[in-house]
N, C-alpha and C positions, 0 to 999 in steps of 0.2 A: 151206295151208288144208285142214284135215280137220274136219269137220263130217257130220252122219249122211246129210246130201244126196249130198255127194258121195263118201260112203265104201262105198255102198249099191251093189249089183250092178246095172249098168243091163239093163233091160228094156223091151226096145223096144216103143209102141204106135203104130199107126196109127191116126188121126179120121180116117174118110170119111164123104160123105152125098150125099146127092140127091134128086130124085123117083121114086120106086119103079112101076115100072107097073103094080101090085097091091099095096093093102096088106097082105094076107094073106101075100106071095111076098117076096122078098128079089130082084129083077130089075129094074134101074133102067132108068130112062124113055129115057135117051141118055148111053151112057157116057164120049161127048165133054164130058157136063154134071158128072160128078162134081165135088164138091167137096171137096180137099184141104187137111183144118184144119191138120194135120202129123202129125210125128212126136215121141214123147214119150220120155223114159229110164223110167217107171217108171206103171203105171196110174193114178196118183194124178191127175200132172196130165194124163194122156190124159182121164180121167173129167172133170174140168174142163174141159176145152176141147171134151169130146161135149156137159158141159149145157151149156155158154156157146151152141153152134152149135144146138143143140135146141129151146134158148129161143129164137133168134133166128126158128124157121121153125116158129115153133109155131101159127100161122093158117094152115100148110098141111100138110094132111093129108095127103097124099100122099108127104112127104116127110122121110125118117129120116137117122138119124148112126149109125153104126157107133163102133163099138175092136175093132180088128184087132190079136192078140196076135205082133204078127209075131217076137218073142222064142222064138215058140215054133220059128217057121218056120228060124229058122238056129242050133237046135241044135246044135254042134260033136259033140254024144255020136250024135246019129242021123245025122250029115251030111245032115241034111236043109237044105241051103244053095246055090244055084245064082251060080255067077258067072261073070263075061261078061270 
């Protein structure tokens, strides 16, 4: 099965969100509270899944969805990658 979906370089996104404790700031209200949409191979459907969660919490203002490029985070070329 080769199709453009699966022939395509994956790149990782992260969907997070929650209630922010300013909306000017990027500093959540209780990081015990994040909410974890997932994780995506490529931003297409990371973007998808930030409006899907954006529109769900959209009578509260206090409250945003992220896309974390974490693709960027475990570059093989920078070693920029921590493992346990």
């Amino acid at each position: 099965m080769t199709d453009s979906a699966t022939s395509q370089q994956q790149l990782l996104h992260i969907v997070i969100g929650g209630e922010l404790k300013d909306v000017t700031d990027i500093e959540f209200e209780d990081l015990s509270q994040i909410d974890f949409v997932g994780a995506f191979p490529n931003y297409k459907t990371a973007y998808d899944a930030w409006k899907s969660a954006a529109q769900r919490t959209v009578d509260s203002a206090e409250t945003r969805y992220f896309i974390l490029h974490a693709h960027k985070l475990l570059d093989p070329e920078t070693g920029a990658h921590h493992s346990v």
